[in-house]
Structure formats: C-alpha cells, structure tokens
N, CA, C and O atoms as CSV, one atom per row, in Angstrom:
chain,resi,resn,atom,element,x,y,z
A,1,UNK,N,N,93.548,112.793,112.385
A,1,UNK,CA,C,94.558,111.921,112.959
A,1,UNK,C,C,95.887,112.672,112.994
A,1,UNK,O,O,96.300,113.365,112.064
A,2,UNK,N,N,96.350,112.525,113.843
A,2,UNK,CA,C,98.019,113.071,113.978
A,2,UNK,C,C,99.178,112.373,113.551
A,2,UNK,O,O,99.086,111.147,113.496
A,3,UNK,N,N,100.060,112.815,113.293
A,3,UNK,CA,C,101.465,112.024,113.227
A,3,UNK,C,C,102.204,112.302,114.451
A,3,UNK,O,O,102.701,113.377,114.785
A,4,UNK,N,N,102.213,110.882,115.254
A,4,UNK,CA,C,103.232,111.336,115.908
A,4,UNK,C,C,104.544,110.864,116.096
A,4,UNK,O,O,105.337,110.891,117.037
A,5,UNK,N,N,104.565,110.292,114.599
A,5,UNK,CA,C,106.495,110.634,114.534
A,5,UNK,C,C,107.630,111.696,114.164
A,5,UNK,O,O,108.858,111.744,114.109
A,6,UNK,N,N,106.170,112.785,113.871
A,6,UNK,CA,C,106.984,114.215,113.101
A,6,UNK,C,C,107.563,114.075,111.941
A,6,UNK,O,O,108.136,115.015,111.390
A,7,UNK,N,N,107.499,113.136,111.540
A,7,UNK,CA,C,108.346,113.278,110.389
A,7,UNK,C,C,107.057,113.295,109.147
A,7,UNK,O,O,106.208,112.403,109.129
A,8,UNK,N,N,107.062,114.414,108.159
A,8,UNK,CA,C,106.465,115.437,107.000
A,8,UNK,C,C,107.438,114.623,106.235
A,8,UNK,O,O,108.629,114.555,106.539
A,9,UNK,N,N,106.586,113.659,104.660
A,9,UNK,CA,C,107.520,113.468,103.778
A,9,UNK,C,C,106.982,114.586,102.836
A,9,UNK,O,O,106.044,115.381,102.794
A,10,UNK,N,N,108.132,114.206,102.062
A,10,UNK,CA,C,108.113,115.308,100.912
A,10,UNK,C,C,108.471,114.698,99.593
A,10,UNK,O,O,108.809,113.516,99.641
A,11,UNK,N,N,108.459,115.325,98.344
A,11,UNK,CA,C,108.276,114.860,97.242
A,11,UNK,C,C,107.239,114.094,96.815
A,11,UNK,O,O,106.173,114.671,96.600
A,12,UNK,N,N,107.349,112.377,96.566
A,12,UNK,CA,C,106.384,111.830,96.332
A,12,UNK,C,C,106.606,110.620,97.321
A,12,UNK,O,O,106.621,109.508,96.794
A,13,UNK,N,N,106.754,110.683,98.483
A,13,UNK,CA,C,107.197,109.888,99.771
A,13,UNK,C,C,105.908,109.853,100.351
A,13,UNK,O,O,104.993,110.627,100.066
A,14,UNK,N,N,105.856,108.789,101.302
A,14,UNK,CA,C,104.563,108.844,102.109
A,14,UNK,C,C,105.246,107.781,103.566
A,14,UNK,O,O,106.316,107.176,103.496
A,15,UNK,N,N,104.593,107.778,104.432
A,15,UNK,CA,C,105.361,107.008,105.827
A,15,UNK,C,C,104.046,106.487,106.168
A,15,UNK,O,O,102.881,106.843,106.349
A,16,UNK,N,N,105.096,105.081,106.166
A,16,UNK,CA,C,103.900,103.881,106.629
A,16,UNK,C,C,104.623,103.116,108.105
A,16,UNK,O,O,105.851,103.039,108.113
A,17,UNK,N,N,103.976,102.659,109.119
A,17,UNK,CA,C,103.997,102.033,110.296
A,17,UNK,C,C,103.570,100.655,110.115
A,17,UNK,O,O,102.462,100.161,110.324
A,18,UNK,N,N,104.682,100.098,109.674
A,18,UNK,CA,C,104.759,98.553,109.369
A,18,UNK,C,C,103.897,97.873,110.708
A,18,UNK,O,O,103.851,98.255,111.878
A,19,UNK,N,N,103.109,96.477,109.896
A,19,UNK,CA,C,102.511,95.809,111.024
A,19,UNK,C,C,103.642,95.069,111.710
A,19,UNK,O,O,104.570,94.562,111.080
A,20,UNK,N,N,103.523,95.030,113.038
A,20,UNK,CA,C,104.078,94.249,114.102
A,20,UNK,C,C,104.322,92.810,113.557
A,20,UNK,O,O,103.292,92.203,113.263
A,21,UNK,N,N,105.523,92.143,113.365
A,21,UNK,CA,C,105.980,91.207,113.012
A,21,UNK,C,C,105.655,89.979,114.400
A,21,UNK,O,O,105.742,90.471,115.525
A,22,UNK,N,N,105.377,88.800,114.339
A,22,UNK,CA,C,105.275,87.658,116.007
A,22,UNK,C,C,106.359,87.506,116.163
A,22,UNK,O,O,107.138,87.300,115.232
A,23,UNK,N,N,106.759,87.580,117.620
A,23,UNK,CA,C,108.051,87.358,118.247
A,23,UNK,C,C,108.008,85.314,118.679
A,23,UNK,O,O,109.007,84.784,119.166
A,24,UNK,N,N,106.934,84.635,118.429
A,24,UNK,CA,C,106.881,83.297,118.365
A,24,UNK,C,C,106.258,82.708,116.808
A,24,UNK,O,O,105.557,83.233,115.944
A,25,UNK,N,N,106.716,81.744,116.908
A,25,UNK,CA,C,106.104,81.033,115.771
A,25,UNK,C,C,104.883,80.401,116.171
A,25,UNK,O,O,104.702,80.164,117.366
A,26,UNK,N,N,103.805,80.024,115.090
A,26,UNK,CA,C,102.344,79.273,115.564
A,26,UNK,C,C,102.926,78.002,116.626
A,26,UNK,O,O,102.283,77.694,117.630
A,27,UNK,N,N,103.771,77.561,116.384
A,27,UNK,CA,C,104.325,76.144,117.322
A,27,UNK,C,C,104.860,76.878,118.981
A,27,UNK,O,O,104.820,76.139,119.965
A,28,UNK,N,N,105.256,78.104,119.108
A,28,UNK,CA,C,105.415,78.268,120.084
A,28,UNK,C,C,107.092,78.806,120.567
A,28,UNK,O,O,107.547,79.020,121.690
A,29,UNK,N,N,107.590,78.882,119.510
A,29,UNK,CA,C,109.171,79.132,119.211
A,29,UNK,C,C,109.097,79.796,119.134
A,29,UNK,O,O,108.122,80.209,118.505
A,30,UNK,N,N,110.292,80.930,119.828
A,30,UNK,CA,C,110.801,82.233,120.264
A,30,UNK,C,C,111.514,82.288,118.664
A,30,UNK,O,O,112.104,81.297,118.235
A,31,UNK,N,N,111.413,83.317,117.998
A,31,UNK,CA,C,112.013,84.106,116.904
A,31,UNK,C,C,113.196,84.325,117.477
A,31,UNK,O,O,113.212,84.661,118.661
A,32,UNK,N,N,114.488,84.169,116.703
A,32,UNK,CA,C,115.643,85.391,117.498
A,32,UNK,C,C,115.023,86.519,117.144
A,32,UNK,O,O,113.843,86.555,116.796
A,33,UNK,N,N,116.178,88.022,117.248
A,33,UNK,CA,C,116.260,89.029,117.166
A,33,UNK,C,C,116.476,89.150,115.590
A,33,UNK,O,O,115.710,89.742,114.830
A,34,UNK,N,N,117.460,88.595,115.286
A,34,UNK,CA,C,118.256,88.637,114.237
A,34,UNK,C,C,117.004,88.618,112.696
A,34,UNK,O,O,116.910,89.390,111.742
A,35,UNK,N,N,116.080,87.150,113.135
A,35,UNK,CA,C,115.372,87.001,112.304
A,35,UNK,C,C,114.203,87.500,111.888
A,35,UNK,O,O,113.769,87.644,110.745
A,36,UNK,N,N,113.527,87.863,113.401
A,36,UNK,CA,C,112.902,89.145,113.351
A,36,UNK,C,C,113.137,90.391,112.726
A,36,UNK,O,O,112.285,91.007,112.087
A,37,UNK,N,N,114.426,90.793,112.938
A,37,UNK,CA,C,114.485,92.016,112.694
A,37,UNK,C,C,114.317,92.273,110.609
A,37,UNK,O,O,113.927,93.243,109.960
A,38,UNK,N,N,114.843,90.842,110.159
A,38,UNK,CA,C,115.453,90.717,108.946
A,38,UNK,C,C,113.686,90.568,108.276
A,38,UNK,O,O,113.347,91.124,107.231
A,39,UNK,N,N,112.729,89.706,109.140
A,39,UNK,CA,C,110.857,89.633,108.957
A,39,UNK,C,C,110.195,90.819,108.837
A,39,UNK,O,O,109.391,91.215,107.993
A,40,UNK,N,N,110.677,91.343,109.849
A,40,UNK,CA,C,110.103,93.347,109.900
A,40,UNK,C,C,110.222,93.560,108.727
A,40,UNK,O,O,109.329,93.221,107.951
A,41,UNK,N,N,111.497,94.252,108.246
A,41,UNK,CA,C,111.497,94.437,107.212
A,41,UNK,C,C,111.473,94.137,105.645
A,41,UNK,O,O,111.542,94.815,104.620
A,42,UNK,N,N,111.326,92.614,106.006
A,42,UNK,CA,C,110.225,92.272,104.607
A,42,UNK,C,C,108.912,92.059,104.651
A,42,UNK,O,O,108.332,91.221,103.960
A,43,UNK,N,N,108.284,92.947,105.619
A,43,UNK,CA,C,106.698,92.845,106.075
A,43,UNK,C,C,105.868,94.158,104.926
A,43,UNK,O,O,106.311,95.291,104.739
A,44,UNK,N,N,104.916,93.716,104.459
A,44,UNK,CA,C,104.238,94.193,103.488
A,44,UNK,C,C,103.178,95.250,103.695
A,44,UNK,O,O,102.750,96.041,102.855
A,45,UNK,N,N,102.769,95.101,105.189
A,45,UNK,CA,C,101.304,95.549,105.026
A,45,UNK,C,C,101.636,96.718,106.187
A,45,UNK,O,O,102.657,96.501,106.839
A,46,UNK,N,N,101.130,97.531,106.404
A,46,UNK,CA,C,101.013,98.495,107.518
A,46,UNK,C,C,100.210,100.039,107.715
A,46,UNK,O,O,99.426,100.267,106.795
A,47,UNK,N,N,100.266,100.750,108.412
A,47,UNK,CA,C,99.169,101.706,108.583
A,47,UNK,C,C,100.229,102.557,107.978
A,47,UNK,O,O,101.416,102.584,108.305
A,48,UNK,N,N,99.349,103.583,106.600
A,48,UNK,CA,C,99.905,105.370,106.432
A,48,UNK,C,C,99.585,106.353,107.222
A,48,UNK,O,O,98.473,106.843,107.422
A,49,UNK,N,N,100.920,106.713,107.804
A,49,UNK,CA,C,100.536,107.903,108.694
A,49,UNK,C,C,100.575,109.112,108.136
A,49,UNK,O,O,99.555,109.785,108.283
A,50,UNK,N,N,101.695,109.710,107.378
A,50,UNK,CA,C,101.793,110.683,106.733
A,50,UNK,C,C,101.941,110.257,105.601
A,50,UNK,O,O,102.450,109.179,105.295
A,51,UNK,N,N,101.189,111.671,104.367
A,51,UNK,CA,C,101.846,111.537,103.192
A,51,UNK,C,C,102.159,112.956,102.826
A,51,UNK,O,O,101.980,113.893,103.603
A,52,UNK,N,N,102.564,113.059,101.785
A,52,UNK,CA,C,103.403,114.409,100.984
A,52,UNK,C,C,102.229,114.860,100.281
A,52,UNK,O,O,101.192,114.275,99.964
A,53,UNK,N,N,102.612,115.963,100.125
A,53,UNK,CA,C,101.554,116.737,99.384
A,53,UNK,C,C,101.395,115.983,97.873
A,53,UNK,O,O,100.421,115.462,97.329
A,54,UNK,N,N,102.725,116.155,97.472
A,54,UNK,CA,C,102.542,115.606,95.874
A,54,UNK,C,C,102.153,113.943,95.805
A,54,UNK,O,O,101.619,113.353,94.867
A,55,UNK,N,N,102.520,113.491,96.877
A,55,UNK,CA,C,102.268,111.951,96.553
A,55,UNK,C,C,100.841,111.526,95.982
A,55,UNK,O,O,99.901,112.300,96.162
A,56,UNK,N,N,100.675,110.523,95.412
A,56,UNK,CA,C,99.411,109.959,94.221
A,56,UNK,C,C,98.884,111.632,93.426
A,56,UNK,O,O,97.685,111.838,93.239
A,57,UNK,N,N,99.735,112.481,93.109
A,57,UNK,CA,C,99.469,113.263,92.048
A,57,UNK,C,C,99.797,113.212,90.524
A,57,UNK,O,O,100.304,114.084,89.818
A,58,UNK,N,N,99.303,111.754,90.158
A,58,UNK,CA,C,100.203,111.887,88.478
A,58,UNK,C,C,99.363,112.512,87.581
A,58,UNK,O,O,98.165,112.713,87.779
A,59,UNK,N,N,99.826,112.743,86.845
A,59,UNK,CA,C,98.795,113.441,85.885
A,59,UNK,C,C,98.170,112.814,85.388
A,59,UNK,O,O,97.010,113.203,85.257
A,60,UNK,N,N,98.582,111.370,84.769
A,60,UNK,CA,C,97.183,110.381,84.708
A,60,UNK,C,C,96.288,110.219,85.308
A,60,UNK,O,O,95.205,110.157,84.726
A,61,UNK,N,N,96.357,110.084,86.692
A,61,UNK,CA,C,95.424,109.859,87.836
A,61,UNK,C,C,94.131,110.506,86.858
A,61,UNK,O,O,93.949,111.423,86.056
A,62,UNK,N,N,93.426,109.448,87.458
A,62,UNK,CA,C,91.600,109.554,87.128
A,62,UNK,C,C,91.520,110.940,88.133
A,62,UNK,O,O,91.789,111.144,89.316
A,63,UNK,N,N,91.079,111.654,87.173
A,63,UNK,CA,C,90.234,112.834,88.200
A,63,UNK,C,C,89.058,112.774,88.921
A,63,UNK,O,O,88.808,113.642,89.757
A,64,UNK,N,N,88.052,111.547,88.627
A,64,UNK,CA,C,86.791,111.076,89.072
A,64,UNK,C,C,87.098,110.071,90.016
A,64,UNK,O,O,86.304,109.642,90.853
A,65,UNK,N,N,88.248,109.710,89.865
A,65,UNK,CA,C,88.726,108.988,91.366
A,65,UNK,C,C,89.152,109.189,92.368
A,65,UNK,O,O,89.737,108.373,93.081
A,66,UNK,N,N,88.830,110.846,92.706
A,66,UNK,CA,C,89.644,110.909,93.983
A,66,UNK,C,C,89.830,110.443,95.277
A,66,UNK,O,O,90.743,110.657,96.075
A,67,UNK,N,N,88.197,109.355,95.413
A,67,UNK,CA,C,87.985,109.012,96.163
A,67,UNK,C,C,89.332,107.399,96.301
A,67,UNK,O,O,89.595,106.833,97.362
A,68,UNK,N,N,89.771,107.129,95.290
A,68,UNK,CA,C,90.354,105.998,94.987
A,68,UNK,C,C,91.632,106.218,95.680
A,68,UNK,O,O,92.288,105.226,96.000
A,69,UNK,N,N,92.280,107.986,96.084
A,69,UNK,CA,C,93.526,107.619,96.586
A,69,UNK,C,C,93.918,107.244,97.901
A,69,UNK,O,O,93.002,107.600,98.643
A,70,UNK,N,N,94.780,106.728,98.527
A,70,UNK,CA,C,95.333,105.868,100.037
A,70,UNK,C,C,95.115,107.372,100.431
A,70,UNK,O,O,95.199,108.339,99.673
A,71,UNK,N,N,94.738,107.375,102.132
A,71,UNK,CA,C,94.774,108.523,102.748
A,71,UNK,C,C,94.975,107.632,104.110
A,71,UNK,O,O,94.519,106.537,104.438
A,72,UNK,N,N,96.151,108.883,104.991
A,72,UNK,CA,C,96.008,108.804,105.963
A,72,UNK,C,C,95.458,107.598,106.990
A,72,UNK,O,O,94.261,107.345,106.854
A,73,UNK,N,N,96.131,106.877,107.928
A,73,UNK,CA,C,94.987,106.097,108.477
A,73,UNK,C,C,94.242,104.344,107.543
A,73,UNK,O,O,93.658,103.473,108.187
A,74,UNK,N,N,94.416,104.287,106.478
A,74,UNK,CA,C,94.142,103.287,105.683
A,74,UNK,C,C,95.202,102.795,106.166
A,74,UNK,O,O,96.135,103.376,106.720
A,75,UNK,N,N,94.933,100.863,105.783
A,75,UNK,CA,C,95.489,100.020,105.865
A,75,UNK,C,C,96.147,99.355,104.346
A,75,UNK,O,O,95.476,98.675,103.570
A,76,UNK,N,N,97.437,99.685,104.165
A,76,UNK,CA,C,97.792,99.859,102.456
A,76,UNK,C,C,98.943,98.577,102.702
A,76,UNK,O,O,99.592,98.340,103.721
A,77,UNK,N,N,98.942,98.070,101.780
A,77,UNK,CA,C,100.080,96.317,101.079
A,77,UNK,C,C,101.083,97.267,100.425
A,77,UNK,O,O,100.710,98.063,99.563
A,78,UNK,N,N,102.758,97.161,100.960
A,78,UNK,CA,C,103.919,98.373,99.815
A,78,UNK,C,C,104.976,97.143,99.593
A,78,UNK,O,O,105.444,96.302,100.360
A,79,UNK,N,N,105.098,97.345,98.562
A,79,UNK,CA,C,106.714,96.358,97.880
A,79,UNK,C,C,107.730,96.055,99.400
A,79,UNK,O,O,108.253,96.661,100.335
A,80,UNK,N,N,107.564,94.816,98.894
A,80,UNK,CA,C,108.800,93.944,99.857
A,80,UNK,C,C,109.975,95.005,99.826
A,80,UNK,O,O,110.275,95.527,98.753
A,81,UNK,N,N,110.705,95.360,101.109
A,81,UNK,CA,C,111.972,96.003,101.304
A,81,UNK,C,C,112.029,97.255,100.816
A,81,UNK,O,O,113.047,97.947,100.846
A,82,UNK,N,N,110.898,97.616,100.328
A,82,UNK,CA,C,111.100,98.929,100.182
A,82,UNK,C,C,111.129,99.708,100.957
A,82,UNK,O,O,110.562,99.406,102.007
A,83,UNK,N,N,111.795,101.121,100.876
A,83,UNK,CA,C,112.067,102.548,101.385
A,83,UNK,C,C,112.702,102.505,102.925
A,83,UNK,O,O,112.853,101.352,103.331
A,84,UNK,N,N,112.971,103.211,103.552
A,84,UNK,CA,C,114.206,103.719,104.236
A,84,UNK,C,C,113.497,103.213,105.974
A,84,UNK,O,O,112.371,103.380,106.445
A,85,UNK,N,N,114.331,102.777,106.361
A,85,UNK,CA,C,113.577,102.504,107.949
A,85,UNK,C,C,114.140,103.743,108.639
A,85,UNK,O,O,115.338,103.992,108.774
A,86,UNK,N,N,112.954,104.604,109.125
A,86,UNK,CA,C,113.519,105.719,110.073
A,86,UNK,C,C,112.600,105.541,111.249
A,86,UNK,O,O,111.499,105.013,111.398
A,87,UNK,N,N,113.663,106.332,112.230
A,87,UNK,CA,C,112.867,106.639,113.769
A,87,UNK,C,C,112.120,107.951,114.477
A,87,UNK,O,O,112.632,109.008,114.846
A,88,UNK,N,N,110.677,107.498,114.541
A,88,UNK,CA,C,110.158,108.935,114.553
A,88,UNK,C,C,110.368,109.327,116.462
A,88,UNK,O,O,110.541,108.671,117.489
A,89,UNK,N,N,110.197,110.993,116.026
A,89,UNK,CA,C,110.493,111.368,117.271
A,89,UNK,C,C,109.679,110.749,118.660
A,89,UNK,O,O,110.010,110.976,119.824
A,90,UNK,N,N,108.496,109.885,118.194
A,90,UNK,CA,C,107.778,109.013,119.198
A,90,UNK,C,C,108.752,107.455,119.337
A,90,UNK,O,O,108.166,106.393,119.547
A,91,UNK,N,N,109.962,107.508,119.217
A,91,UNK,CA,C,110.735,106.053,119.217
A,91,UNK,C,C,110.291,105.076,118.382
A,91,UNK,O,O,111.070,104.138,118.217
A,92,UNK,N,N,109.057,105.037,117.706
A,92,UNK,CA,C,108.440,103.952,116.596
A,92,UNK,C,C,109.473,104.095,115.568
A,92,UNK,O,O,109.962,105.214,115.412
A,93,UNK,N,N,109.997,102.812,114.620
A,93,UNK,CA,C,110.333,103.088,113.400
A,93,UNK,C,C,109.003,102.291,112.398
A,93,UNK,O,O,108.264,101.311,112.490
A,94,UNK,N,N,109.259,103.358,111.489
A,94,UNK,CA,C,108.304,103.885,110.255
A,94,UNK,C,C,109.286,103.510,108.923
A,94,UNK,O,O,110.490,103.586,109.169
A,95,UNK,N,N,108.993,103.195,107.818
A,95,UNK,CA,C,109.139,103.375,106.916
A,95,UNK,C,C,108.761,104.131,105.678
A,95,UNK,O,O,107.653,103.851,105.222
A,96,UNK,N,N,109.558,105.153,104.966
A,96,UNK,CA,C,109.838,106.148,103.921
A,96,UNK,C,C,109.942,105.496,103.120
A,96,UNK,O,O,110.992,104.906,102.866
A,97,UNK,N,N,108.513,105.358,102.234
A,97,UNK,CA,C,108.490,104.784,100.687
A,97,UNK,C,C,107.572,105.438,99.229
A,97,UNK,O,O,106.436,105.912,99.199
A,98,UNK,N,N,108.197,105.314,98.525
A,98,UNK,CA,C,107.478,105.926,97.140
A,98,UNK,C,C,106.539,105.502,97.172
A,98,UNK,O,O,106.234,104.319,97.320
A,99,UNK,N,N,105.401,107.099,96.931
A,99,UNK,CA,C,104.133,106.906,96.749
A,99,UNK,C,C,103.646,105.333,95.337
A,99,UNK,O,O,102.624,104.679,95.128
A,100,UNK,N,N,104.689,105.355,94.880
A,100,UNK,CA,C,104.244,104.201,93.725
A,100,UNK,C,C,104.500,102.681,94.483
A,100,UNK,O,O,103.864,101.641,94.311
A,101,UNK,N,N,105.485,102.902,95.246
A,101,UNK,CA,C,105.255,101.272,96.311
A,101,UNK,C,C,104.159,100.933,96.465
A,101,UNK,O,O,104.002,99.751,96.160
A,102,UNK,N,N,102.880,101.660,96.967
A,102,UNK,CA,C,101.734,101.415,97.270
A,102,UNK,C,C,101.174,100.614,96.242
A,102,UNK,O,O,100.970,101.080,95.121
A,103,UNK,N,N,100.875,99.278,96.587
A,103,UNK,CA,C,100.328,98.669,95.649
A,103,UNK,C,C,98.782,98.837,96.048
A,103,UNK,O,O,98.000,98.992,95.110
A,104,UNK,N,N,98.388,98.825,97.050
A,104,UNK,CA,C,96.688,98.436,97.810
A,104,UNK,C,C,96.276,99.041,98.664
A,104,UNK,O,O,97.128,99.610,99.346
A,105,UNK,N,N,95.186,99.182,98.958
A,105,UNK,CA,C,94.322,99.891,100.302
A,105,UNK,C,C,93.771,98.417,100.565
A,105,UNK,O,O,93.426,97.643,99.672
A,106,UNK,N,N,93.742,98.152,101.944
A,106,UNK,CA,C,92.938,96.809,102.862
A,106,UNK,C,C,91.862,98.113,103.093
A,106,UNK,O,O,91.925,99.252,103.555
A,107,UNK,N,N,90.718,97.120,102.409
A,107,UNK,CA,C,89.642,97.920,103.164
A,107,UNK,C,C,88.899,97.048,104.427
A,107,UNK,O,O,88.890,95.839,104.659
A,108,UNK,N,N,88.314,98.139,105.103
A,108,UNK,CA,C,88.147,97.654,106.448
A,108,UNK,C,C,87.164,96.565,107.054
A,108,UNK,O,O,87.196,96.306,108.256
C-alpha cells in the first residue's frame, strides 16, 4: 500500500486518515460547517496509513506478538482529539498521533 500523503512520521508517531464524519443527521439535517468540522476532530476511528519505524517498539512489547502490532492499512480506534491535524500533499487531512493513542485494531 502507498502513502499518498507523503508525509513519513518519525519517532513514535504514526498517521491515521480519520473516518469521514455525515454532513446530515439520521433525521435529515444539514450539519453546519462549524460543527462538523469541531465532529471530525473528535472522531475516533480511522485508517493507518503510515507509521514510524520506532512506533509499537517498547521494550515490553511481547516478542511472540508480533503479529499483535497495528500495521499499515488496519482499521485502528485513537484517543478523542488527539495529535496534530495535517495536510498531506494529496489535499486529504490526516492526523499525527502517538503510537500509544492507539487503543485498537477493528478487525475486518
């Protein structure tokens, strides 16, 4: 799979592509902008596109689990409001969050 927002985190960072927030409510009501925009970013769940080399390297980490860490492409749950909203060079914004935000993998 590719990244195509270019953006390589580093340290213990990883970039996730928040799910698409509804621009209506189940009743049929137009969202503003405002409130949307403020929903986005307390949205929880979304696709990892990139991660950092060091990210999920603790030294605790189960060594028999490697199969256990988020990769690429998984569908992972990260702490409300966390990490940095940036814009990748494909116009998507992505969010920059600590590999420890990751609370979950959605499996498929």
């Amino acid at each position: 799979m590719t990244n195509p927002s270019r953006i390589q985190p580093t340290e213990f960072k990883v970039l996730v592509h928040p799910k698409e927030v509804d621009e209506k409510t189940t009743g049929g009501i137009i969202i503003p902008e405002q409130s949307k925009e403020r929903e986005q970013y307390a949205q929880q769940e979304g696709e990892l596109i990139a991660v950092s080399p060091l990210a999920f390297t603790y030294q605790d980490w189960p060594i028999d689990n490697v199969t256990g860490y988020p990769r690429v492409g998984d569908t992972v749950l990260f702490a409300k409001y966390s990490g940095a909203k940036v814009t990748g060079m494909d116009g998507v914004e992505y969010r920059l969050v600590n590999d420890k935000d990751i609370g979950a993998v959605i499996e498929p």
